[in-house]
C-alpha positions in Angstrom: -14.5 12.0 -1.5 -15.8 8.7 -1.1 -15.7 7.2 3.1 -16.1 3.9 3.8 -16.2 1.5 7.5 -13.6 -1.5 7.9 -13.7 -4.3 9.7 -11.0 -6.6 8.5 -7.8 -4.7 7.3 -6.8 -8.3 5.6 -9.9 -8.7 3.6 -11.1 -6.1 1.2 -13.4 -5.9 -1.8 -12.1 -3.7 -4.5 -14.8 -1.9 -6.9 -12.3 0.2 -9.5 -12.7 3.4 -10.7 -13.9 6.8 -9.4 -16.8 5.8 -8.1 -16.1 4.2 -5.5 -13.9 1.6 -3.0 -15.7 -1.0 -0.6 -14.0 -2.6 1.9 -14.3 -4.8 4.3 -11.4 -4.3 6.9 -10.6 -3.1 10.7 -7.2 -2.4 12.7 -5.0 -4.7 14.5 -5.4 -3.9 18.0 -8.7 -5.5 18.9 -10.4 -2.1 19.7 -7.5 -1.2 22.3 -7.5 2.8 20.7 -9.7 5.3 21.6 -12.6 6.9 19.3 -10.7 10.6 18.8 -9.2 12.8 15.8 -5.9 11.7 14.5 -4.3 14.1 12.3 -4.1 11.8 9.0 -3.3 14.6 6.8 -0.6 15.7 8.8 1.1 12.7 9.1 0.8 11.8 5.5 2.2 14.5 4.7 5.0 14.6 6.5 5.8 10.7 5.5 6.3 12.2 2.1 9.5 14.1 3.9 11.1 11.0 5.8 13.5 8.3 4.8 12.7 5.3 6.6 14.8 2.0 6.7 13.8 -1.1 8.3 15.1 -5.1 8.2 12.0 -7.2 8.5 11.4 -10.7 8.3 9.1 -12.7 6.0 6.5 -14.7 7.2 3.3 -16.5 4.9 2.4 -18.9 3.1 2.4 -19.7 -1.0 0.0 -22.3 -2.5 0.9 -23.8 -5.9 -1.6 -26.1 -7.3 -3.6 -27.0 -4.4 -0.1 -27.6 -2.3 0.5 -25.4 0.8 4.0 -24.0 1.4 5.5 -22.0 4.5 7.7 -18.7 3.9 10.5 -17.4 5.6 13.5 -15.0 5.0 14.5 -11.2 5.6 14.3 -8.3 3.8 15.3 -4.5 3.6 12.9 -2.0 3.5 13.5 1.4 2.9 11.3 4.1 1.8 12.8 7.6 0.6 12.3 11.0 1.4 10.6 12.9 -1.5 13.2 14.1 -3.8 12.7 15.8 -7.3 12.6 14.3 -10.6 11.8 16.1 -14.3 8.9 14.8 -15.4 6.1 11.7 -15.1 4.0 11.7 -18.1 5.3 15.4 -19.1 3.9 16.9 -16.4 6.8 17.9 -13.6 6.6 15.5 -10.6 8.3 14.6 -7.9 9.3 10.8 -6.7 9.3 8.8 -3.5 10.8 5.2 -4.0 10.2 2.7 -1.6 12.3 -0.6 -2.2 12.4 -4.0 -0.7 15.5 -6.3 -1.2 17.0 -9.8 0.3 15.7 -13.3 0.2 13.0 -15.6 1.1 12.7 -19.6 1.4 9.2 -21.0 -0.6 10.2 -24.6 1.9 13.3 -25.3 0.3 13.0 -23.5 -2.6 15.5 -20.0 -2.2 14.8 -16.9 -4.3 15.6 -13.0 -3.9 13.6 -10.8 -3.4 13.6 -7.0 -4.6 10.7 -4.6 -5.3 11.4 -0.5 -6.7 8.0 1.0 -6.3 7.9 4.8 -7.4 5.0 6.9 -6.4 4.8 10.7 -8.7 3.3 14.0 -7.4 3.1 16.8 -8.6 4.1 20.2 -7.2 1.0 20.4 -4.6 1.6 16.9 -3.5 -1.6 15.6 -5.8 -0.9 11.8 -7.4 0.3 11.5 -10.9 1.1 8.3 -11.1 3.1 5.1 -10.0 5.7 2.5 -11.4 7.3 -0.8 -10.5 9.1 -3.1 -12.4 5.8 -4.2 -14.2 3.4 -1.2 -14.8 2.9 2.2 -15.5 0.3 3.6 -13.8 -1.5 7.3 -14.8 -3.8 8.7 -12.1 -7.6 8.9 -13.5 -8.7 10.3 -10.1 -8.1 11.5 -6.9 -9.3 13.1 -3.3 -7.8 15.4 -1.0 -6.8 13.6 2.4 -8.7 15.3 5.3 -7.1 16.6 7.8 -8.5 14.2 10.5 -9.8 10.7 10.7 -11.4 8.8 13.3 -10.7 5.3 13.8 -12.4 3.2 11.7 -12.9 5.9 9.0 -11.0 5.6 5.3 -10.7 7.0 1.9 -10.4 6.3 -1.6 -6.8 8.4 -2.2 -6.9 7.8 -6.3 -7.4 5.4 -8.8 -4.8 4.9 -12.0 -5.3 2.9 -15.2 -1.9 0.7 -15.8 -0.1 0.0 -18.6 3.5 -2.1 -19.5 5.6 0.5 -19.6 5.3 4.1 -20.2 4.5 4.2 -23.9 1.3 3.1 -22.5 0.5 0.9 -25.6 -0.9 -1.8 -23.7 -3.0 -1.8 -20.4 -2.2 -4.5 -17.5 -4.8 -3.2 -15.1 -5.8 -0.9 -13.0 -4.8 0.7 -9.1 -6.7 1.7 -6.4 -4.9 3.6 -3.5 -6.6 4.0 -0.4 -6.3 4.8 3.4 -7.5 3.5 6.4 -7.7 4.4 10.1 -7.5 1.3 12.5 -7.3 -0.1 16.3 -3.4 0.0 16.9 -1.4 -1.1 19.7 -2.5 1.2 22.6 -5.0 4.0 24.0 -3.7 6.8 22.1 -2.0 5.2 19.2 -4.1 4.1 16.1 -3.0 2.1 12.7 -2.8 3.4 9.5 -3.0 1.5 6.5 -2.3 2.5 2.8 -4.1 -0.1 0.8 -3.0 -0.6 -2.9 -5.1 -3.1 -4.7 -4.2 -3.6 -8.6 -6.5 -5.9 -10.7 -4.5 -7.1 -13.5 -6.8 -7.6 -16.5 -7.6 -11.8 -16.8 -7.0 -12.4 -13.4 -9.9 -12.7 -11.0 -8.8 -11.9 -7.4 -6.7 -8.5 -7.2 -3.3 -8.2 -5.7 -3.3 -6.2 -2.5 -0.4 -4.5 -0.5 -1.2 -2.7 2.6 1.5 -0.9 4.2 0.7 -0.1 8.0 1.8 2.5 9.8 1.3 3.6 13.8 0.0 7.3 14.5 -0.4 8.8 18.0 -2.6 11.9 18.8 0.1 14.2 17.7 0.5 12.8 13.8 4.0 11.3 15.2 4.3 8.4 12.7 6.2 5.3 12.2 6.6 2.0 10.0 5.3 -1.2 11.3 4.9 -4.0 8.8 3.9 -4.5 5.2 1.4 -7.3 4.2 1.1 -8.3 0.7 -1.6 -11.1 -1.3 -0.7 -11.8 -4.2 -2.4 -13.9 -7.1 -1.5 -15.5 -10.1 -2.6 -18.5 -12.6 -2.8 -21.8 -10.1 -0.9 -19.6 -7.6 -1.3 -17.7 -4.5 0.8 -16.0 -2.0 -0.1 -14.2 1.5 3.4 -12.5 2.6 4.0 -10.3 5.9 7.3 -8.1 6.3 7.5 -7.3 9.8 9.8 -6.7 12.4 
């Protein structure tokens, strides 16, 4: 199981693979929660078994060719409870979906917005894989989440090699799921984030999206706000969905 310290939950340094996962991060409440156990395991576990639904507004910025443009719009997020489903890879799994849909102004420029993201496990809850409109993702590796984590603490929750689709022909990249424990909004409550970082092959910086949730001292867990970079040729894109 690999641990690591952050300091900056917005900036992190991906190294891919089994190994290992450095990053640079740290919570969002300026060191308002206490150093204690919070039972991470717990409440991971039971975020598997709850349907959440949220309308959030988008806030960020895009930057096309050197030119700076502000973001605004609303979305729907809505992540399911896990449900069953025959078969990922040919192994039996089972699915959570989490999907995003509405709009979002790039200055003048209007475009929807919608995001299926399907995360696998198997029987004993264990990653298998992951899918989204653009890759298929089969786990290479994985650790057991422990049952407490002190703020500041994280781990590396598994790494996938990604193809187009699932005929796995052709490899896009590769994932890195990870979790981190953060300063959150008062004494007793801390932040956790689950940090997905995908480096697409031929592109240098990855694409992160960190999905943060609050935890108190009794694994009682709720959604706060999504924040996603995102990176392509002559373009970037730093996007927050938050109440």
């Amino acid at each position: 199981m690999t641990f690591f310290t952050p300091k900056n939950l917005l900036k992190l340094t991906a190294i891919m693979g089994s190994a290992s996962l450095l990053v640079a991060c740290g919570g969002g409440g300026g060191g308002n929660t206490i150093d204690s156990r919070f039972p991470v395991g717990e409440a991971t576990y039971n975020l598997l078994d709850t349907y959440q639904q949220k309308n959030l507004r988008i806030t960020g910025t895009s930057d096309r060719n050197g030119y700076s443009t502000g973001l605004s719009g609303s979305v729907n997020w809505s992540q399911d409870a896990l449900r069953a489903q025959s078969y990922f890879n040919g192994i039996p799994a089972w699915e959570q979906s989490t999907r995003v849909s509405g709009s979002m102004y790039e200055g003048n420029y209007y475009q929807q917005v919608y995001n299926n993201v399907i995360h696998y496990v198997d029987g004993q809850r264990k990653p298998l894989g992951y899918s989204d409109d653009r890759n298929y993702c089969v786990v290479t590796s994985s650790a057991p989440i422990p049952e407490y984590l002190h703020p500041g603490e994280g781990l590396v929750y598994a790494n996938y090699r990604c193809y187009s689709d699932a005929s796995m022909r052709y490899q896009t990249g590769t994932l890195s799921s990870s979790y981190v424990l953060g300063d959150g909004p008062s004494l007793f409550e801390a932040n956790l984030a689950h940090i997905e970082t995908f480096n697409k092959i031929g592109q240098g910086a990855p694409d992160v999206t960190q999905t943060n949730y609050v935890i108190n001292l009794s694994g009682d867990t709720y959604f706060d706000s999504v924040t996603i970079n995102r990176h392509e040729d002559r373009y970037n894109a730093s996007i927050v969905y938050a109440p």
